[in-house]
mmCIF file as Biopython writes it, N, C-alpha, C and O atoms, coordinates in Angstrom:
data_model
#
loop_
_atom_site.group_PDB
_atom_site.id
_atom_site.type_symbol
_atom_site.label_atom_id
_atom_site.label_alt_id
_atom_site.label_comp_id
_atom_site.label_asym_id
_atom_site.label_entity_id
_atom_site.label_seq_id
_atom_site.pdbx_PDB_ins_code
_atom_site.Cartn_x
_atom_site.Cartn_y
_atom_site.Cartn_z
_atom_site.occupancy
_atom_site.B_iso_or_equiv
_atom_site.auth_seq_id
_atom_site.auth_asym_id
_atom_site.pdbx_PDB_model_num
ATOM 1   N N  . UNK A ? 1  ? -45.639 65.340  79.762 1.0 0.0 1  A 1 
ATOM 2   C CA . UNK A ? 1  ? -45.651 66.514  78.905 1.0 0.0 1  A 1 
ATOM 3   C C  . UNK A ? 1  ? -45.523 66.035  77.459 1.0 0.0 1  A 1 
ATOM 4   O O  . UNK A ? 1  ? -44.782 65.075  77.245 1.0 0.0 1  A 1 
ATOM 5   N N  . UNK A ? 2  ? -46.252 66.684  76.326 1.0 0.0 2  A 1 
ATOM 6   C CA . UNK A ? 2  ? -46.409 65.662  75.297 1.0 0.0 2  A 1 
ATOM 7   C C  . UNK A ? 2  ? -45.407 67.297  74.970 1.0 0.0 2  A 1 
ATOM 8   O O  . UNK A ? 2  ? -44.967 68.215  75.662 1.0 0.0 2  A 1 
ATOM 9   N N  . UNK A ? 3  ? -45.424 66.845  73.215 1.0 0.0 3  A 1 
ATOM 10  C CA . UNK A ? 3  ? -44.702 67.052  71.890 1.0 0.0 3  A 1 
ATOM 11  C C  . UNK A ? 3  ? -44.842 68.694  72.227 1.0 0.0 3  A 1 
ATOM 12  O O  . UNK A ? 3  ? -43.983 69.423  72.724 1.0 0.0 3  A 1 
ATOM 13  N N  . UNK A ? 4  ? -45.819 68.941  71.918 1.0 0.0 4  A 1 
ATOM 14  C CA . UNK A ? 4  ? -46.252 70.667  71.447 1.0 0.0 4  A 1 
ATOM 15  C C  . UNK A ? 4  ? -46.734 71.430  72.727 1.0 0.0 4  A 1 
ATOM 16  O O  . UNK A ? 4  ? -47.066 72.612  72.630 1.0 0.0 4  A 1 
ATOM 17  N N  . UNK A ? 5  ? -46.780 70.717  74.019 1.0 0.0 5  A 1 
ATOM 18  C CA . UNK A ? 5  ? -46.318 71.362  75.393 1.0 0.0 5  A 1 
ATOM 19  C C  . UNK A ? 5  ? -44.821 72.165  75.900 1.0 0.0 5  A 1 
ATOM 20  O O  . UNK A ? 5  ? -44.550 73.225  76.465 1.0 0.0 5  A 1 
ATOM 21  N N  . UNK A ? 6  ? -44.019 70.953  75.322 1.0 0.0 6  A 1 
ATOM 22  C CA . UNK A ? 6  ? -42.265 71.132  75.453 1.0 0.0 6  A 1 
ATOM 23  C C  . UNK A ? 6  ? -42.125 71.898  73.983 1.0 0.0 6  A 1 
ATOM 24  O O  . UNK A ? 6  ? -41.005 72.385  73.829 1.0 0.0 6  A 1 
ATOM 25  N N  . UNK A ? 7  ? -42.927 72.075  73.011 1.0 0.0 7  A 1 
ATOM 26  C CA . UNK A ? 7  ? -42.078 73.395  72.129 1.0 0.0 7  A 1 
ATOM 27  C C  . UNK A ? 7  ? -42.534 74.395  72.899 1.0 0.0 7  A 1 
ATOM 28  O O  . UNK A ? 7  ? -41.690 75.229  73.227 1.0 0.0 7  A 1 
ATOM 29  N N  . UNK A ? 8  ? -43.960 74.589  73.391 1.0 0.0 8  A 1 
ATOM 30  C CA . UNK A ? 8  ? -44.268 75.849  73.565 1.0 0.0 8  A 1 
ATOM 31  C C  . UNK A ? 8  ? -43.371 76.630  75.306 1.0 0.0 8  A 1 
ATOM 32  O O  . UNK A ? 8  ? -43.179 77.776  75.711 1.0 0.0 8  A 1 
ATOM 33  N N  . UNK A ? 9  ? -43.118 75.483  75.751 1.0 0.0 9  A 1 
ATOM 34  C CA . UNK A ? 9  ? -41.966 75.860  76.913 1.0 0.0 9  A 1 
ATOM 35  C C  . UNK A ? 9  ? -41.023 76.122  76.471 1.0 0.0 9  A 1 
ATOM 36  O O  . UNK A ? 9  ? -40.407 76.843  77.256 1.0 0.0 9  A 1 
ATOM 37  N N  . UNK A ? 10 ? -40.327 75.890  75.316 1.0 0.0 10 A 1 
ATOM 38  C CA . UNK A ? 10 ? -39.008 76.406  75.198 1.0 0.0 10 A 1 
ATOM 39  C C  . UNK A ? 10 ? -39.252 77.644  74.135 1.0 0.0 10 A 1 
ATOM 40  O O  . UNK A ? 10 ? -38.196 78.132  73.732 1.0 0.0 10 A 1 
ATOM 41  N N  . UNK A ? 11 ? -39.893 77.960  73.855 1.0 0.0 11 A 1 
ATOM 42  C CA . UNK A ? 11 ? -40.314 79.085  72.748 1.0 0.0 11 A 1 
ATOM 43  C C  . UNK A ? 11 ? -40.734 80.065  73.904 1.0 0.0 11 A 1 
ATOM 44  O O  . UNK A ? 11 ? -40.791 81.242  73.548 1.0 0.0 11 A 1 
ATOM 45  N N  . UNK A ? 12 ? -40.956 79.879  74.858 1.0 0.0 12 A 1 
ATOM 46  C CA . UNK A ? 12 ? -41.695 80.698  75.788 1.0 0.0 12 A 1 
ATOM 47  C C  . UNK A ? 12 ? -40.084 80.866  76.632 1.0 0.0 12 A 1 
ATOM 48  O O  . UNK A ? 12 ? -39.813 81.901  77.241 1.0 0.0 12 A 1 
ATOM 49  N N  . UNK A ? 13 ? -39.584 80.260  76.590 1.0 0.0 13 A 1 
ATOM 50  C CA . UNK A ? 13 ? -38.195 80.086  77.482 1.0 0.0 13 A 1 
ATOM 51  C C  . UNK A ? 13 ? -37.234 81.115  76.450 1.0 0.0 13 A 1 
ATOM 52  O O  . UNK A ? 13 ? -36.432 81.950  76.869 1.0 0.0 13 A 1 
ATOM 53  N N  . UNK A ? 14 ? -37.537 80.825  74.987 1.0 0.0 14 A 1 
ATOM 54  C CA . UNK A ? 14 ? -36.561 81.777  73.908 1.0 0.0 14 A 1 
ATOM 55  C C  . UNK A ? 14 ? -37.043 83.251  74.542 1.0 0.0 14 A 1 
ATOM 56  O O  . UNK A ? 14 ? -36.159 83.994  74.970 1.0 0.0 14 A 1 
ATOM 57  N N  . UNK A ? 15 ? -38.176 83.594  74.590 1.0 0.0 15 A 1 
ATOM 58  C CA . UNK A ? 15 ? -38.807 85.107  74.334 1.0 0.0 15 A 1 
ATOM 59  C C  . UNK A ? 15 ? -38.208 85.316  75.663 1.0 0.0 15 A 1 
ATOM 60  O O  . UNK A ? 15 ? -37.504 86.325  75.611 1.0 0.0 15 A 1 
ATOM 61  N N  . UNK A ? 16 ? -38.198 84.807  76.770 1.0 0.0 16 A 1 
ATOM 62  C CA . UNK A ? 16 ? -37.832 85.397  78.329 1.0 0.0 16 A 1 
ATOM 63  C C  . UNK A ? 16 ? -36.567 85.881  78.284 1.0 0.0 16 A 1 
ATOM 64  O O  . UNK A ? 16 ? -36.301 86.977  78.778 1.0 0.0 16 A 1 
ATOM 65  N N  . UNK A ? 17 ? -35.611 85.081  77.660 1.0 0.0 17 A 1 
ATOM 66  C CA . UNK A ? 17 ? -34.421 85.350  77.579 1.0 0.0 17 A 1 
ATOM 67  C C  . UNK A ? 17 ? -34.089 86.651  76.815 1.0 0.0 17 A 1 
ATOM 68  O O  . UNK A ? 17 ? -33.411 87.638  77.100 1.0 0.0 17 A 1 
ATOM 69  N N  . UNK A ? 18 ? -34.741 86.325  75.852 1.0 0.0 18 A 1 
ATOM 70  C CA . UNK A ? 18 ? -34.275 87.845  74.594 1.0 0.0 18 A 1 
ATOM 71  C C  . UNK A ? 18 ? -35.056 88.788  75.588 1.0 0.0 18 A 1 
ATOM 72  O O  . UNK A ? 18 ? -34.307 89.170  76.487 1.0 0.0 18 A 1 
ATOM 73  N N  . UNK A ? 19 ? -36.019 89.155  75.665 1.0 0.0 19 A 1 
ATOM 74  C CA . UNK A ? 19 ? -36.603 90.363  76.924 1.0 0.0 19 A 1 
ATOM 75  C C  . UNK A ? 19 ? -35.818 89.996  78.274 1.0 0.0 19 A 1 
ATOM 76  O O  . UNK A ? 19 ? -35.849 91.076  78.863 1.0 0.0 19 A 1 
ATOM 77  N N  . UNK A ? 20 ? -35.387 89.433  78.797 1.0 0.0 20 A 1 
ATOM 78  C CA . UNK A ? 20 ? -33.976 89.537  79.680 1.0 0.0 20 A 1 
ATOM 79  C C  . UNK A ? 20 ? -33.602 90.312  79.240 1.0 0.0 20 A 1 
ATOM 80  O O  . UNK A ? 20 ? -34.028 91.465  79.312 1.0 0.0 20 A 1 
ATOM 81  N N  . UNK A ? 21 ? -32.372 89.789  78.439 1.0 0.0 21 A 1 
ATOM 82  C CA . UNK A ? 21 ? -31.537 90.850  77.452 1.0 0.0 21 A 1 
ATOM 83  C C  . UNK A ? 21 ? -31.926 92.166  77.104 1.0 0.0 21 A 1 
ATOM 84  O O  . UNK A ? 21 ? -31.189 93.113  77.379 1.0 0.0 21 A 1 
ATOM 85  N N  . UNK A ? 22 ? -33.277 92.359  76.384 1.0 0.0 22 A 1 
ATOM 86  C CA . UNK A ? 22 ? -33.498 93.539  76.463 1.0 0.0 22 A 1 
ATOM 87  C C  . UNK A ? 22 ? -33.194 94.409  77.466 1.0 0.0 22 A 1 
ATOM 88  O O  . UNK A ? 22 ? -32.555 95.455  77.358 1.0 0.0 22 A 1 
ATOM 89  N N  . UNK A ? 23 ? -33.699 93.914  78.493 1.0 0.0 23 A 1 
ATOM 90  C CA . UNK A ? 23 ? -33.906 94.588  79.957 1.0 0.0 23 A 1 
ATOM 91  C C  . UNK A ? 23 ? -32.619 94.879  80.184 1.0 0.0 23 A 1 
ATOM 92  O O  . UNK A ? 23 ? -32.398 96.030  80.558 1.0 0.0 23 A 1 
ATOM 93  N N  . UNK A ? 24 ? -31.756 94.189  80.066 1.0 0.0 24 A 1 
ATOM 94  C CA . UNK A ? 24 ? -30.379 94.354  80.422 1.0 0.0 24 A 1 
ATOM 95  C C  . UNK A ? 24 ? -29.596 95.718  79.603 1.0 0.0 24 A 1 
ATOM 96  O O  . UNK A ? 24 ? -28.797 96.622  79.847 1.0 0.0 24 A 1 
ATOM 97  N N  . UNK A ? 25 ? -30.321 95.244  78.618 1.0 0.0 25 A 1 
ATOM 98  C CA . UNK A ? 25 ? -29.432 96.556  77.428 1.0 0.0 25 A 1 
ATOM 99  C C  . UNK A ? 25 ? -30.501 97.517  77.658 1.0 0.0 25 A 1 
ATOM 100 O O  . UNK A ? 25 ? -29.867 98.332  76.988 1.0 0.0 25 A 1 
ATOM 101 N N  . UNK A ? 26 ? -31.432 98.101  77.956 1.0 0.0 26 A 1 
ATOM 102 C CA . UNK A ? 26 ? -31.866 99.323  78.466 1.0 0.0 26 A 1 
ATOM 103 C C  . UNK A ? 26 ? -31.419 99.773  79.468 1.0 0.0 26 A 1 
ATOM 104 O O  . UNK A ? 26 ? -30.939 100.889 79.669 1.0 0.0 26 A 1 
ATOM 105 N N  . UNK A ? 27 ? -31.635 98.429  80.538 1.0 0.0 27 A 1 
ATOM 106 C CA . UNK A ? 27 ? -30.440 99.064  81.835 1.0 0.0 27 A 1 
ATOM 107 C C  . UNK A ? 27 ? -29.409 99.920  81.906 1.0 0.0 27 A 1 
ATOM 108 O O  . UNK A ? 27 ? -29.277 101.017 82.450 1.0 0.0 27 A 1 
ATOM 109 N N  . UNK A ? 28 ? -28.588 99.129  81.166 1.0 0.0 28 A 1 
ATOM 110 C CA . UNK A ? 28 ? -27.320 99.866  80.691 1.0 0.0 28 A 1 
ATOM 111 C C  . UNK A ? 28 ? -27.077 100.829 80.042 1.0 0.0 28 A 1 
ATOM 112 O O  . UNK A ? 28 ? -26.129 101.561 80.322 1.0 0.0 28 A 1 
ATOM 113 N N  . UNK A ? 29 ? -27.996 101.075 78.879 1.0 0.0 29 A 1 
ATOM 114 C CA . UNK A ? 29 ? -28.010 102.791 78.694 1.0 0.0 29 A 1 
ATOM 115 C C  . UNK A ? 29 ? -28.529 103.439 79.050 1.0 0.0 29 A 1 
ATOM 116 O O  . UNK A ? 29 ? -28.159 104.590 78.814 1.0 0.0 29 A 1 
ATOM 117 N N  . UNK A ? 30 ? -30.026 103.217 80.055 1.0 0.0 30 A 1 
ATOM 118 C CA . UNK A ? 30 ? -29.903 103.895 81.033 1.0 0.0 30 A 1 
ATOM 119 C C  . UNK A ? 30 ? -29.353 104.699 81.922 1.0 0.0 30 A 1 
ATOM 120 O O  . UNK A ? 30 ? -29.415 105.898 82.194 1.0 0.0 30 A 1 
ATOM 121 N N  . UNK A ? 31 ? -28.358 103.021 82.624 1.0 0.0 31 A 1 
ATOM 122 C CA . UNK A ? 31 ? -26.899 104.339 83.176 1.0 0.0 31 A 1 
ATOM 123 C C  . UNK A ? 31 ? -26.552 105.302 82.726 1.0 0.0 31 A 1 
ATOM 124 O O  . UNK A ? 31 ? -26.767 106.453 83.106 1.0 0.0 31 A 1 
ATOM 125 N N  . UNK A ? 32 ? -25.517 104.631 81.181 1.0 0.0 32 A 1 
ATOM 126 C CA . UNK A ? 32 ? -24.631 105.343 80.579 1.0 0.0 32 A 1 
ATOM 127 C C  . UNK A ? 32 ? -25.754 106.450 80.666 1.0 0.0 32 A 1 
ATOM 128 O O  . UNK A ? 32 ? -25.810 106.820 81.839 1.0 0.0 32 A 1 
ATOM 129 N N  . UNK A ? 33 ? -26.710 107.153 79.848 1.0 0.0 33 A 1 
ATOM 130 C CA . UNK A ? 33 ? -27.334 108.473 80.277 1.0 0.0 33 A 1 
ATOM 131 C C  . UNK A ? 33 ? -27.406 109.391 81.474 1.0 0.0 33 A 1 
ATOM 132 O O  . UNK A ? 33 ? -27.383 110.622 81.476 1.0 0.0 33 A 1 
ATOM 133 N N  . UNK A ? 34 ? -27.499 108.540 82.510 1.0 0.0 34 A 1 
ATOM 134 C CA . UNK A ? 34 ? -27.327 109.060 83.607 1.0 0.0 34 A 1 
ATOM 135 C C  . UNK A ? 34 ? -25.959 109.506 83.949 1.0 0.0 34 A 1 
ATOM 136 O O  . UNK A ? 34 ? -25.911 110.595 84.521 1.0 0.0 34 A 1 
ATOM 137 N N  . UNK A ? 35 ? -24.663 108.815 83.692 1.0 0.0 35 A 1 
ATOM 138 C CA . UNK A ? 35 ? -23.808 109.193 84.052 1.0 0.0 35 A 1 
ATOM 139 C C  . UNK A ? 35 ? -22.941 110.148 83.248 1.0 0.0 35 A 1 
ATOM 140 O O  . UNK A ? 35 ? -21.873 110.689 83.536 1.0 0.0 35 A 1 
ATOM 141 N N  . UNK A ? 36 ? -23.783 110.209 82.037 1.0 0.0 36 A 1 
ATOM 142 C CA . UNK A ? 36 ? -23.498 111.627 80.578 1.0 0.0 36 A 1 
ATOM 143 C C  . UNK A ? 36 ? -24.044 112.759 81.066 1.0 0.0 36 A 1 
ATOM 144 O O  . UNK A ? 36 ? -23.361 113.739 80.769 1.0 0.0 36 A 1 
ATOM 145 N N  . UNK A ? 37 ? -24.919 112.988 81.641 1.0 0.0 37 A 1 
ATOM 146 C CA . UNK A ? 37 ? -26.329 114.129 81.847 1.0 0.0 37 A 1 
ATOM 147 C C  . UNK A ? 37 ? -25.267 114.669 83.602 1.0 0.0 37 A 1 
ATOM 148 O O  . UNK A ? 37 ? -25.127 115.846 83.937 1.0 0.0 37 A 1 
ATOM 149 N N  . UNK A ? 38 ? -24.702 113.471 84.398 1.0 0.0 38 A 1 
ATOM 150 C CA . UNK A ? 38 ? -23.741 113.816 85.350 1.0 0.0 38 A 1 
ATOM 151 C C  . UNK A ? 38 ? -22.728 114.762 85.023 1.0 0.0 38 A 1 
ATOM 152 O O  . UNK A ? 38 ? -22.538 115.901 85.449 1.0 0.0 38 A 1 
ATOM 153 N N  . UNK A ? 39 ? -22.101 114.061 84.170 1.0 0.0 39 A 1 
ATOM 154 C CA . UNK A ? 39 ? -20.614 115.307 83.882 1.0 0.0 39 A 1 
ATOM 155 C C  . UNK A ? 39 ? -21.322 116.248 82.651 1.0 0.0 39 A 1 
ATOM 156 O O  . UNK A ? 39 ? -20.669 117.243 82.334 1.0 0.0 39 A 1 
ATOM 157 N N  . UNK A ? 40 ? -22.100 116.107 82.215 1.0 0.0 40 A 1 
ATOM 158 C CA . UNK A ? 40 ? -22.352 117.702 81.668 1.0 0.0 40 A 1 
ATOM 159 C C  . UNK A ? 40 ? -22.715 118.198 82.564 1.0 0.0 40 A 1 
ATOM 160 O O  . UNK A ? 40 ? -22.394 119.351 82.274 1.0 0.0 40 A 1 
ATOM 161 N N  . UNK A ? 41 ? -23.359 118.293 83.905 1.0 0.0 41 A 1 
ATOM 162 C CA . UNK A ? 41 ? -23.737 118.972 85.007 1.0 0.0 41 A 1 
ATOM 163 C C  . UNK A ? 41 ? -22.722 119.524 85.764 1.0 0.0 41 A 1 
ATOM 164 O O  . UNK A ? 41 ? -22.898 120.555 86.413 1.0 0.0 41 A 1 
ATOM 165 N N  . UNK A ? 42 ? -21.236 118.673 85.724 1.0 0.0 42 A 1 
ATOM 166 C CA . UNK A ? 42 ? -20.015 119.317 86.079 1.0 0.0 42 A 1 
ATOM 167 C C  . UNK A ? 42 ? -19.212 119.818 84.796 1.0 0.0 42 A 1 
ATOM 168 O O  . UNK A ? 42 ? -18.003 119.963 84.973 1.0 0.0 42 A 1 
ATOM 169 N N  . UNK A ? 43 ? -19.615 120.046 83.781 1.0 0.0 43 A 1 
ATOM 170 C CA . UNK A ? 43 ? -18.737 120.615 83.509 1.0 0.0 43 A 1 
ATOM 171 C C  . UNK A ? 43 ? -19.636 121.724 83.086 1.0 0.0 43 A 1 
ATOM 172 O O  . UNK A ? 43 ? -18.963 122.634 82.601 1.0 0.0 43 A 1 
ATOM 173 N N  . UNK A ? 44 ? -21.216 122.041 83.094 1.0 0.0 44 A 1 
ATOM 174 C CA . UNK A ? 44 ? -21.140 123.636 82.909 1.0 0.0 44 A 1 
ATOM 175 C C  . UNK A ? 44 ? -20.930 124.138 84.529 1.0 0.0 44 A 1 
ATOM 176 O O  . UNK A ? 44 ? -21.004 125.354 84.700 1.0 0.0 44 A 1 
ATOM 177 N N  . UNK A ? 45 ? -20.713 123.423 85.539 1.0 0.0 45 A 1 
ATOM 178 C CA . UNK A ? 45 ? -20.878 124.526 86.913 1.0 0.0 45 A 1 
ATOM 179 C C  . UNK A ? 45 ? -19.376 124.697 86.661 1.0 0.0 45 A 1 
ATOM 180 O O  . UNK A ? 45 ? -18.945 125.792 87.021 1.0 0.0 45 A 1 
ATOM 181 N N  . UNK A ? 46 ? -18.225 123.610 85.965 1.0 0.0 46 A 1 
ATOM 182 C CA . UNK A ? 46 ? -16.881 124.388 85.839 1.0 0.0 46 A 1 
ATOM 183 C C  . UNK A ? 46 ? -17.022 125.737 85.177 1.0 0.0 46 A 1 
ATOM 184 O O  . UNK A ? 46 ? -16.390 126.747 85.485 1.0 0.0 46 A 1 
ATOM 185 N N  . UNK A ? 47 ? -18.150 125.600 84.000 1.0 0.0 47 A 1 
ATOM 186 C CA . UNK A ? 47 ? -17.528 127.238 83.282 1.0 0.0 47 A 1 
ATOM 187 C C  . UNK A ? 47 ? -18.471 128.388 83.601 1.0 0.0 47 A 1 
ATOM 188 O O  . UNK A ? 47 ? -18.604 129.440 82.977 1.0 0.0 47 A 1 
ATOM 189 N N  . UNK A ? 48 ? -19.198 127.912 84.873 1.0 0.0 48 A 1 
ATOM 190 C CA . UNK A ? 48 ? -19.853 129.214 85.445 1.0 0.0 48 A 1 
ATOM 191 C C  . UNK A ? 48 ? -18.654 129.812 86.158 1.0 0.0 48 A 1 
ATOM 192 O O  . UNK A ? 48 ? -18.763 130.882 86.757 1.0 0.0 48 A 1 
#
């Protein structure tokens, strides 16, 4: 593997990681939405 093979693997290795991450942090507010949109669903059937 020469010189500008092994940058473009690890530059390609940087971007996977940060879009990992992304993925991860959409995930997660994902949830969190889901589990906000949950208890507002219990709390208007409390004030019916």
């Amino acid at each position: 593997m020469n010189y500008e093979t092994g940058f473009q693997l690890g530059v390609m290795e940087a971007r996977m990681k940060k879009m990992r991450k992304q993925r991860d942090e959409y995930k997660k507010q994902s949830d969190e939405l889901i589990e906000d949109i949950a208890k507002l669903r219990e709390r208007i059937k409390e004030m019916e």
